[in-house]
C-alpha positions in Angstrom: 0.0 0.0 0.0 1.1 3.4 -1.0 2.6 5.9 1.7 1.9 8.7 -1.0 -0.9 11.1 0.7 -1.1 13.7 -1.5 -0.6 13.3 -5.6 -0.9 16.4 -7.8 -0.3 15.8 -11.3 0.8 18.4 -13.8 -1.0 20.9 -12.7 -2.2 24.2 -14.1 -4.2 27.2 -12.9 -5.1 29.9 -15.7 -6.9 33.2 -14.8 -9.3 34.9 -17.5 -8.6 38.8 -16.5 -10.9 41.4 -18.4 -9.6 45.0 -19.3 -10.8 48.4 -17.3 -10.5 50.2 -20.3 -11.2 48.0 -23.2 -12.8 45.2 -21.5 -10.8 42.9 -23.3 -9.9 39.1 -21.7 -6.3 38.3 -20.8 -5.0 34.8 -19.5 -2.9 34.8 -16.3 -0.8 31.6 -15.9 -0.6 31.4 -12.6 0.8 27.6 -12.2 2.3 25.8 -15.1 3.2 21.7 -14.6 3.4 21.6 -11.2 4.1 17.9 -10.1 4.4 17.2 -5.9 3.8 14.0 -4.0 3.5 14.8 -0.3 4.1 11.0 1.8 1.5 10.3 5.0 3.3 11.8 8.3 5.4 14.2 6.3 5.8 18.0 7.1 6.5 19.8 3.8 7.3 23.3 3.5 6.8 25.2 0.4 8.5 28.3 -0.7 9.0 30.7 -3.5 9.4 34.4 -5.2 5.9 36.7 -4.4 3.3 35.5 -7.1 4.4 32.2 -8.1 1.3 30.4 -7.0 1.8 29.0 -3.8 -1.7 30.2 -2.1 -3.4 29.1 -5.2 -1.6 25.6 -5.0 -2.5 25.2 -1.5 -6.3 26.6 -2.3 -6.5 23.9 -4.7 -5.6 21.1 -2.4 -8.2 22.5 -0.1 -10.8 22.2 -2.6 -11.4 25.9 -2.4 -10.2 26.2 -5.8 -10.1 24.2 -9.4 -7.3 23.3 -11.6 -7.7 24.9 -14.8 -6.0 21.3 -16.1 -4.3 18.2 -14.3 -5.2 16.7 -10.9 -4.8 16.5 -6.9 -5.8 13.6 -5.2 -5.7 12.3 -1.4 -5.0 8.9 -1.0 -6.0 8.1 -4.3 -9.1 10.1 -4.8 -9.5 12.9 -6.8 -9.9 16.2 -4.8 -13.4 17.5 -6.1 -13.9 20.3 -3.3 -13.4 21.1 0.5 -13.9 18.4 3.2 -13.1 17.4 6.6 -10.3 15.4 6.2 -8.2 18.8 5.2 -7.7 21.8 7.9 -6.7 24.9 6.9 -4.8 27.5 9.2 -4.6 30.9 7.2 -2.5 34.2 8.0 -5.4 35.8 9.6 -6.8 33.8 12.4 -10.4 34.1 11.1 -11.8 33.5 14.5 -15.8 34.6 15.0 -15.7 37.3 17.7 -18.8 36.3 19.7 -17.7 33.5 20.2 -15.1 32.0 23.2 -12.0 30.3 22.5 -14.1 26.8 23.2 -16.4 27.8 21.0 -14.4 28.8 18.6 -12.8 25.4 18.8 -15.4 23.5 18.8 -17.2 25.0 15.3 -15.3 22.4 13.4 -17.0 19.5 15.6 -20.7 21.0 15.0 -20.2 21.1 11.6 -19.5 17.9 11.9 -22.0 17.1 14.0 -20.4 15.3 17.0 -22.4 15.1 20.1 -22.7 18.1 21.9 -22.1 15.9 24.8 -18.7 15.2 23.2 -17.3 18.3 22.1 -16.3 19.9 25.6 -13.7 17.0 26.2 -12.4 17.0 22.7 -11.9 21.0 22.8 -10.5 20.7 26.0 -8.0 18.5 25.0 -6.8 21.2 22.1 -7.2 23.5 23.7 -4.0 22.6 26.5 -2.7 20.9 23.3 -1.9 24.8 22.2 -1.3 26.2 25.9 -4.3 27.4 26.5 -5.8 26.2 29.3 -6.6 29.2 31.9 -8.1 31.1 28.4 -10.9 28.7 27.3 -13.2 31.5 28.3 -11.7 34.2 26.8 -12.8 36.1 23.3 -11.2 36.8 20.7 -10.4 40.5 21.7 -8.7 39.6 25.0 -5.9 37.5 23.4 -2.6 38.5 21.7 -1.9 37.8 18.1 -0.2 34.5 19.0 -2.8 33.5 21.4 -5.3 33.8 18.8 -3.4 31.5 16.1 -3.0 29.1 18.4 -6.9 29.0 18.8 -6.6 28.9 14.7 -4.6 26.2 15.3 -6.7 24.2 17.9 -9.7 24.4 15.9 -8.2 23.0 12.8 -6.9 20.4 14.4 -9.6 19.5 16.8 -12.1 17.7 14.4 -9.4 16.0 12.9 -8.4 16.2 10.1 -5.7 14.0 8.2 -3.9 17.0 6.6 -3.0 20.4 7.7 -3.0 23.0 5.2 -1.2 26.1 6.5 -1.1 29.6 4.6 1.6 31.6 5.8 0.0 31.2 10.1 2.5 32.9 11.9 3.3 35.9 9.3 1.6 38.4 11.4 3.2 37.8 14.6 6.6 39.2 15.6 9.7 37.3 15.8 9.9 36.2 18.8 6.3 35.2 18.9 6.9 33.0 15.2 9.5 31.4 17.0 7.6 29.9 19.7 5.0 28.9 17.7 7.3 27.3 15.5 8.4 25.1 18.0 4.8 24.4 19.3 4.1 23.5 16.0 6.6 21.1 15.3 5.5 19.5 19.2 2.1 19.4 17.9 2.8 17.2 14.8 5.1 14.9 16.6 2.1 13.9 18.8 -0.9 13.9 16.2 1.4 12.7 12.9 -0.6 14.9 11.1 0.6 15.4 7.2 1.3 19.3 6.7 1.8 21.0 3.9 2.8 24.8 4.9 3.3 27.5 3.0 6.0 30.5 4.0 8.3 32.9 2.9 10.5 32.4 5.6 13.1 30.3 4.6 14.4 29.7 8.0 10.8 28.8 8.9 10.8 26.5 6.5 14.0 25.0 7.1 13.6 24.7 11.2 10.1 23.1 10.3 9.9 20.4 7.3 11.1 17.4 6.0 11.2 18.6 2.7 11.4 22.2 1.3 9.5 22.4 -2.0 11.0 25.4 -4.1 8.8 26.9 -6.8 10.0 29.0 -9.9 8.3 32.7 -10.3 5.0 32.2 -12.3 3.4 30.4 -13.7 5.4 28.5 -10.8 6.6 24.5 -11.3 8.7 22.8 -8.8 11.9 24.4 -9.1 13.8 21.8 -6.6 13.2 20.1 -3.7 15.5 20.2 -0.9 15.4 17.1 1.8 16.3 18.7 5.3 18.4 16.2 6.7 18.8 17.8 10.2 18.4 15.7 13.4 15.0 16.0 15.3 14.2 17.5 18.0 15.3 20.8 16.5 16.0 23.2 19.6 18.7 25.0 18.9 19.7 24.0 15.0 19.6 27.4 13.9 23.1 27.9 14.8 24.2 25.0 13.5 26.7 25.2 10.3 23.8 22.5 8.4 21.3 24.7 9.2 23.2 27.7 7.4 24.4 25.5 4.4 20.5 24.3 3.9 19.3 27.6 4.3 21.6 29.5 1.7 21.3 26.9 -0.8 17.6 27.7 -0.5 18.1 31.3 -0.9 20.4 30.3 -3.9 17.3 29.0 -5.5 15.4 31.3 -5.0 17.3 34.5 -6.0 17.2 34.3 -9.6 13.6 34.1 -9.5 13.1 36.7 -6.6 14.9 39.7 -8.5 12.2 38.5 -11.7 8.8 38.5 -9.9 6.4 41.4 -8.7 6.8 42.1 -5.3 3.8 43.5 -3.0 3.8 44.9 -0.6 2.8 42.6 1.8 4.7 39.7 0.3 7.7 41.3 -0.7 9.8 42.1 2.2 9.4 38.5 3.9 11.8 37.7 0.6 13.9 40.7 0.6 14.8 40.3 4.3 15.7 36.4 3.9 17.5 37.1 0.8 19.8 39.9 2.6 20.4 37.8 5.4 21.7 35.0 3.9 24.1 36.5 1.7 26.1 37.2 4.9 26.6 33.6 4.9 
């Protein structure tokens, strides 16, 4: 039996872009033959230059959005649309305001209509999963920026799903913040054995974090490479190491051609610029 949990098979997203002035319809190749197999277990990483399609990718594996051609399937079947089995984490928390961390956590579960009986242990448990115990009660306003990803966090992974689908989570949250998340992350998956598939611009992120660092090209954005992290687990202190630094440069390598080509926004493009900068100091 196959290991292989998600298949996506040359790939293509095209967007049909009509003119302001002369209302005329343009394509935008967003993807072009993009090929990834992500094994069960696995934490991937995927980077790449500002525009090369790596929201979209993700969106597509969601089932939030379609292929223009090619396919994605989960253990063997095609992905036709969102479900349950896939989480998604995005940049921006999207927690409902009215509603308590608990409740927040346990939407997932009445959507999919577990007991109500049931859902107050299963939240708990979470819920202290993410450190959170003495703020079950709390809203949404009353908690920090890292506090409320790691409700995001919870929630996704407390009807649970078999993949975790992570946009960017911990962008919005400063350094020292990312950091700690990044390490409750990685605690997190070693106890559920999830399958994640994260997207970043970070390319330390993505190097403390993954198995496997997928690199796409500027758009329409294949695989460029992917790099297999070969550093020792638990990670704790391997950013200082001289592996960590050669991983991460020869990421930044990859990536720079393509950086100085693509459009950079401005919410996007400084993630890039900054990694770029720093790593040519090593």
């Amino acid at each position: 039996m196959s290991d292989d949990k998600i298949v996506a098979r040359n790939i293509r997203r095209v967007y049909h872009i009509k003119g302001k002035e002369d209302k005329k319809t343009t394509e935008f190749e967003a993807i072009k033959q993009l090929d990834l197999t992500v094994k069960q277990g696995e934490f991937l990483a995927i980077v790449g230059p500002s525009g090369c399609g790596k929201s979209t990718f993700l969106d597509m594996i969601a089932g939030l959005a379609k292929p223009s051609s090619g396919e994605i399937f989960m253990d063997g079947k095609l992905i036709k649309g969102p479900a349950l089995d896939r989480g998604i984490v995005m940049q921006g928390y999207a927690l409902f305001p009215w509603r308590t961390v608990r409740k927040n956590v346990e939407f997932g579960l009445e959507i999919k209509k577990v007991p109500k009986q049931n859902r107050g242990p299963i939240s708990q448990k979470y819920i202290e999963m993410v450190g959170l115990k003495n703020f079950a009660d709390r809203y949404p306003h009353e908690l920090s920026g890292g506090m409320k990803q790691r409700v995001a966090i919870a929630r996704a992974l407390a009807y649970d799903p078999e993949v975790l689908l992570m946009d960017e989570p911990f962008a919005a949250v400063d350094a020292q913040t990312r950091e700690t998340l990044q390490e409750e992350l990685l605690r997190i998956w070693e106890q559920t054995k999830k399958t994640i598939i994260f997207v970043t611009h970070g390319i330390d992120e993505a190097v403390f974090l993954a198995d496997r660092v997928a690199v796409m090209s500027s758009h329409p954005g294949p695989i460029k490479e992917i790099v297999t992290i070969n550093l020792p687990r638990p990670r704790e202190g391997i950013r200082s190491s001289a592996d960590f630094g050669w991983i991460r440069h020869k990421i930044w390598e990859l990536l720079q051609n393509d950086v100085a080509a693509a459009p950079v926004d401005k919410q996007e493009g400084p993630d890039v610029a900054e990694a770029i900068s720093s790593s040519a100091a090593l």
